[in-house]
N, C-alpha and C positions, 0 to 999 in steps of 0.2 A: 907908329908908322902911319903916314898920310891914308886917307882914305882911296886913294885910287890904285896908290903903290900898294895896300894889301889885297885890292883884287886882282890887281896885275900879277899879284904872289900868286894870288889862288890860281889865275889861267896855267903859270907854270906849273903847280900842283897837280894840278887836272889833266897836262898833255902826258907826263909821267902815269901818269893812274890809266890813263886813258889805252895807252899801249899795251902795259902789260896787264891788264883786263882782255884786248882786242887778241892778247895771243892766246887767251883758255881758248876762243873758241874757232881762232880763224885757222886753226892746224886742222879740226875734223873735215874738213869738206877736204884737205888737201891731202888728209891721209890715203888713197887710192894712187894718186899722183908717186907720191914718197914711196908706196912699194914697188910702183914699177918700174921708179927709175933709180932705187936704191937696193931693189932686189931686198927689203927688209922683209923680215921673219915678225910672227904673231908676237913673239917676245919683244923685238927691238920697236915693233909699232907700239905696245903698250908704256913701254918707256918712253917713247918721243911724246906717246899723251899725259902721262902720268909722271912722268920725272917731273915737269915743269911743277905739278901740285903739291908734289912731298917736299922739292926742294924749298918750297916758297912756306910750308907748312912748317920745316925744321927749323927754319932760320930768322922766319919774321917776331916771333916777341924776343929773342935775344937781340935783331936789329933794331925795333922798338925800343927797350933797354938801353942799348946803347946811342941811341939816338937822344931820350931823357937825359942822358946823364952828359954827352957830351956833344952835343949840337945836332940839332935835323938837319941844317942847311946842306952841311957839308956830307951825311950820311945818305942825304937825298940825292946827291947831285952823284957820289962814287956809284951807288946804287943804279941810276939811270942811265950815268956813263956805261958802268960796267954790263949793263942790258943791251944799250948798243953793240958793243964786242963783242958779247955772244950772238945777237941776231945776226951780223953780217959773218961772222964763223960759221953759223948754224947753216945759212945761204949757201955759204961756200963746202960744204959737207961732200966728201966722194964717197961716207959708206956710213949705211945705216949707225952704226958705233958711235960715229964720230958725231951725226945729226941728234942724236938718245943723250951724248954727254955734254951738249952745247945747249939742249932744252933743260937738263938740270940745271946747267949756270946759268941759264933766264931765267930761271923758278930763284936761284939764289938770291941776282942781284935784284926780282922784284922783290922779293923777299926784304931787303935792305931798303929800298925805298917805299914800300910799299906803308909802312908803319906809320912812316915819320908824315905823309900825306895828313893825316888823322889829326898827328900829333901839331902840325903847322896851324891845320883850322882851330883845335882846341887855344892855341897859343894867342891867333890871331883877330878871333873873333870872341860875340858874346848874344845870348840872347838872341834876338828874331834873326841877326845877321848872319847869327851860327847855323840858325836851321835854315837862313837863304843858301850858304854856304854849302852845306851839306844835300840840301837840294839839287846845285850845280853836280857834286858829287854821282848822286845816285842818276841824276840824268845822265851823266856820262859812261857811271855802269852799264843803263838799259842800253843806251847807242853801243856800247863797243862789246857787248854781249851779242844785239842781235844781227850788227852791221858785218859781222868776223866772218859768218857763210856766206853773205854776199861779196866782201871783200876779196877771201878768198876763191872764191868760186869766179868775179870778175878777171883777177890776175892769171890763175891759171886759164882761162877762154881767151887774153890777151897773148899772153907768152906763151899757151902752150903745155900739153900734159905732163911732157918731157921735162921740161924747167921750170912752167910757171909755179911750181909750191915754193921755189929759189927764193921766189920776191914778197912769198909770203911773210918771210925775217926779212929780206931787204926794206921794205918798206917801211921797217921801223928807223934804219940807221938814219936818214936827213930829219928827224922829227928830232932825233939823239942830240944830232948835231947844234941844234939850234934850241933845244932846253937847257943842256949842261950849262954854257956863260949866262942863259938867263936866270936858271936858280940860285947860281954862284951872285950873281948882283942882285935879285929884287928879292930872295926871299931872306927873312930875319935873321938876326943869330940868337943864339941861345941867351933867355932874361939873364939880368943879373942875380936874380931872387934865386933861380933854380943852378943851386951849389952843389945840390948831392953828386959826389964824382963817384961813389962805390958800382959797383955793377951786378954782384951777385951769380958769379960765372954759373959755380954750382947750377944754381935756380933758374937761370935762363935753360941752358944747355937738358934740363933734365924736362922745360917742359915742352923745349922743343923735341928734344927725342920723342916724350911720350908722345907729343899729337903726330907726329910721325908716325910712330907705333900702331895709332890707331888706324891713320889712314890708310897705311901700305894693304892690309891681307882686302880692303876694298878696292883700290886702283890698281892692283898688280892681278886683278883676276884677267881673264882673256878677252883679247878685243873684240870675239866674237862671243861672249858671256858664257866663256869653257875658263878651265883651268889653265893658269897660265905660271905663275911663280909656283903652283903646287899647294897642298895643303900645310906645309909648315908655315906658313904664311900666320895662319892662325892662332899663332904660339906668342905670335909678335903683340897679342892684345893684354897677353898676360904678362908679357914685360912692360905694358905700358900699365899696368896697375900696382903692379911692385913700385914703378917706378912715380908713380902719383902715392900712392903712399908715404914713401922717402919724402917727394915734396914736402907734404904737408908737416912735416917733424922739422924737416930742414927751413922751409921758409918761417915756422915758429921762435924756431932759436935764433935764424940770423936777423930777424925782425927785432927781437929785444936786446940781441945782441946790439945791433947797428944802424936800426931803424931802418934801413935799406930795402928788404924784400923786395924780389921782383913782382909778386904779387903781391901787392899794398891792402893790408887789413881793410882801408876805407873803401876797396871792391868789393871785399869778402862781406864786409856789411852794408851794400849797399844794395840792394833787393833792386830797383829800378836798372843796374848795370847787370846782374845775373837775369832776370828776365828779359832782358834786351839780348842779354848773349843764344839765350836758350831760343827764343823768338826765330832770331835770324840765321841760327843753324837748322832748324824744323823748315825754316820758309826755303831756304838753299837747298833742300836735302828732299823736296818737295818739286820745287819748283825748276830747276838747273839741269831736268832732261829735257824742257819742254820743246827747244829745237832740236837736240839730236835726235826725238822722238820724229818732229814732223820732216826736220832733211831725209830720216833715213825712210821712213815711208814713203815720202812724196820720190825721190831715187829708186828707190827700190820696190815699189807698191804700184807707184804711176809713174814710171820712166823718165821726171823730170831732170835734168842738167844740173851739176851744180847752180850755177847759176839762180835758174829761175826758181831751183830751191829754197836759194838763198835769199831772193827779190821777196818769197812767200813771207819771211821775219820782216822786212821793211817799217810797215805799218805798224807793227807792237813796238818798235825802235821811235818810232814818231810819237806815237801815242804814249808812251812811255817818261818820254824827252817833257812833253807837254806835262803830265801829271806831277812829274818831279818837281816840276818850278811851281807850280800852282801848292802843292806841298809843304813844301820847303818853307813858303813863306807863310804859311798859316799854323806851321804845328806847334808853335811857341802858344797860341790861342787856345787852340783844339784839344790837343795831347793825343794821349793813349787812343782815344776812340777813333780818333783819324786814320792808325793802323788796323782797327779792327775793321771801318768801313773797306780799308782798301784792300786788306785779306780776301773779305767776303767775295766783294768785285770778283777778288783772282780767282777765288772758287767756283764760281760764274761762271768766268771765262773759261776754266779749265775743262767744266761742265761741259761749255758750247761747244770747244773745241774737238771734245770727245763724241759727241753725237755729232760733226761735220763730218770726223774720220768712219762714225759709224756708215751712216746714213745718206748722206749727200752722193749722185753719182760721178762716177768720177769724170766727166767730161766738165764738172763744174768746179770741182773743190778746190783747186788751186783759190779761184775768187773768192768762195765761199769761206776759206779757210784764213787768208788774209785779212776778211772781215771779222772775223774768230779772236785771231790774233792782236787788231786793233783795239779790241773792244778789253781782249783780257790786261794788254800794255796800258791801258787807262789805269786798271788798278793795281799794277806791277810799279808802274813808277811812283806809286805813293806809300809804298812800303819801304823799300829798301832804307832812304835817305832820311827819313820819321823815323823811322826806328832808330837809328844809325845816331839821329841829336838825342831822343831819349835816351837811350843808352848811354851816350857819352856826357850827360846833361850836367849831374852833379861830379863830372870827375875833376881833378886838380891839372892845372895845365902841365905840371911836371913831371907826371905820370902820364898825359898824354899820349905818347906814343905807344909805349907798353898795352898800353888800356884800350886802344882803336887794335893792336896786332893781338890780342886777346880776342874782340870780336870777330878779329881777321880768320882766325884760328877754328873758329867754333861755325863761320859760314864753310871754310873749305872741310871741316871733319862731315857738315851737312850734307855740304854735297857731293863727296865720297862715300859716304853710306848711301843717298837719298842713290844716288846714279844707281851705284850696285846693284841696289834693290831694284829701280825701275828695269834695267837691263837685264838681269834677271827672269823679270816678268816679262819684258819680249820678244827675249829670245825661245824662252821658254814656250811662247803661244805661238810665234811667227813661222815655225815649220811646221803645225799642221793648220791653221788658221789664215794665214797671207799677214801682211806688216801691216797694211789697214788694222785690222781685230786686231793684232797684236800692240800697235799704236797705242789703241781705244782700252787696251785692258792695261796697259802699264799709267796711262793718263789717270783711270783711276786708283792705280797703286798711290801716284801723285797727289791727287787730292785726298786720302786718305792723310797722309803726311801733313799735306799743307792745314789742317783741319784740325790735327796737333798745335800747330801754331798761331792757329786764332784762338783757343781754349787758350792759350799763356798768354794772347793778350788780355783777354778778358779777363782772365785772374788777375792779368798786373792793373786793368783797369779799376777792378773791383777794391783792388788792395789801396788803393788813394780815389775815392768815389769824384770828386772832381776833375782827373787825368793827372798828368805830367806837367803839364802846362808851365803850372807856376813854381815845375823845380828847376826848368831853362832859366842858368845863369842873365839876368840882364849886364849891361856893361860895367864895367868894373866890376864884375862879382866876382870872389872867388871861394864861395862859399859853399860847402859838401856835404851833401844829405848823409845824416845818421840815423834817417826813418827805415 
């Protein structure tokens, strides 16, 4: 593919990724919105937030799978289509019910496109171009992460308490409209090399259940960190190790059986793709309260608007954007320690963050907090995306998709535990303390987390003392570490 036509692939890539990322987060600021004008129960609001996560959880390595085996282009484009349909459904929603089962078919069809993103850059790129690539990527993470409270918080002050959360899904369908015929034309079809048609239903299906499994008795607790689905809930952890179990006998046999596993032995041996996975589920599981932390404070603590809550993430969105590209294109050089500097950064920032909510008065903190935020999105945006090419470094491009919805997999199981736990801890301090303390104590529940996650880099640093660097594929390579 010409060089221009594969970044013209990637922007389509990108706008896809870019939406259903922008709906994890641009539903919370509109959830106040959604109960009063849908009259929804504590149950059907944790659905509207959490359907979207399981459904994307159950379904993305069998989408991935399926996309390996018989083209991304076209899995990418049904996927994004079908996200469209459900956001302008969700829009149009007259009862809680019906809002709770249109956010799971978003979770689905991101679910379906979300893999094969992964799988297009591994296909399309190589070397220093792969970690520019994946650069774009995580920049577009930090923006559509911290841009979602503002967006939504913008919409509903436009349209309105009553309807503006409407356009919070509308505002996906004309983006819809105008990706689908572009992925259908510029992005690839599937190589001629990559023949494998088998799929491994079994193996997909069981390990999408399991990360299911695990994630539910986390995101089905109460919106307000009470009991919500109840404690059976619990029960669903020990089906999901029976059912990891089964895995691993079954993907044994059908591997020598047929060579096919959906989990490809050359993961299972590949130490720089298990550290990447483990990496990015501790940093997500750490780091993935840091807005609802400071919206729900800054609302509920210091009286701000959505809105201006929202405007407070701005900065860490910019700062973010910035570090990701500056990233990007160095960590083919740098490797592994590049993540570890930009961890620390985040622990820094986390730091500051927490002594603003401590300490600062509140006639200032809105700015002071911004400034917090800036400084911690420096080292936010050099993580995600760096990790994201080491991890994927030495994989085969035929595995591809599978192999990015596996990392997929292991950030959202992160940040289903990492939430729990931080919500947890502020609910738990915020009725006798205020949301400030309560903020400042669950932030360091965070960094504790995130602190997990630099200790595995430095291990994986430690385990190849000159980094990663030189296991990024250059062009043409399609050559797979067995270190």
């Amino acid at each position: 593919m010409p060089d221009p036509k594969r970044w013209k692939a990637l922007a389509v890539c990108m706008s896809g990724a870019f939406i259903a990322m922008l709906d994890v987060s641009i539903v919370n600021v509109a959830l106040p919105s959604i109960e009063a004008g849908l009259d929804a129960g504590s149950t059907q609001v944790q659905l509207i937030v959490s359907g979207y996560a399981l459904a994307l959880a159950l379904c993305v390595v069998p989408m991935g799978r399926l996309g390996d085996a018989k083209g991304r282009r076209t899995l990418f484009a049904i996927g994004i289509g079908g996200f469209g349909v459900a956001s302008l459904l969700a829009g149009l929603s007259t009862t809680a019910t019906m809002l709770a089962v249109m956010r799971v078919l978003q979770g689905f069809f991101a679910g379906v496109q979300n893999p094969q993103v992964t799988g297009i850059i591994q296909q399309m790129f190589r070397g220093a171009e792969r970690g520019k690539a994946f650069g774009f990527m995580g920049m577009l993470v930090g923006i559509a992460t911290s841009i979602g409270p503002l967006t939504g918080g913008a919409l509903i002050a436009v349209f309105g308490a009553e309807h503006g959360w409407r356009w919070v899904f509308f505002i996906n369908v004309p983006i819809v409209a105008v990706v689908v015929p572009a992925a259908l034309k510029l992005l690839p079809a599937k190589p001629a090399g990559e023949s494998q048609t088998r799929l491994d239903i079994p193996g997909v299906l069981m390990i999408g259940v399991a990360a299911a499994c695990v994630m539910a008795p986390f995101v089905l607790g109460g919106a307000d960190g009470g009991e919500s689905a109840g404690p059976w809930r619990w029960w669903l952890l020990a089906v999901a190790a029976v059912l990891i179990v089964v895995l691993v006998f079954w993907e044994g046999s059908y591997q020598r059986r047929t060579g096919a596993a959906v989990f490809d032995p050359t993961l299972l041996t590949n130490p720089g793709f298990t550290f990447g996975v483990l990496i990015g589920g501790l940093y997500f599981a750490g780091s993935v309260s840091l807005f609802l932390m400071v919206t729900m404070t800054l609302q509920q603590g210091l009286g701000f608007s959505p809105l201006l809550a929202g405007l407070t993430g701005m900065p860490f969105a910019v700062a973010s954007a910035l570090s990701a590209q500056f990233s990007g294109r160095r960590i083919t050089r740098v490797g592994r320690k590049l993540v570890i500097i930009a961890i620390t950064w985040v622990l820094a920032g986390l730091t500051l963050i927490d002594c603003v909510l401590r300490f600062v008065p509140a006639a200032h903190v809105g700015w002071v907090l911004a400034g917090a935020m800036f400084f911690t999105g420096l080292g936010a945006g050099a993580v995600i995306s760096p990790n994201q090419t080491l991890t994927l470094a030495r994989v085969p491009s035929r595995i591809g998709s599978v192999a990015g919805a596996l990392l997929t997999v292991g950030q959202q199981l992160g940040s289903a535990v990492g939430m729990s736990v931080v919500l947890a801890t502020f609910f738990g301090t915020a009725a006798t303390q205020g949301p400030r303390a309560a903020a400042a104590r669950a932030l360091l529940t965070a960094i504790g987390i995130v602190s997990l996650a630099w200790i595995c880099a430095v291990l994986d640093a430690r385990r190849k003392p000159s980094g990663d660097a030189a296991s990024v594929p250059t062009a043409g390579s399609t050559a797979v570490s067995k270190a």
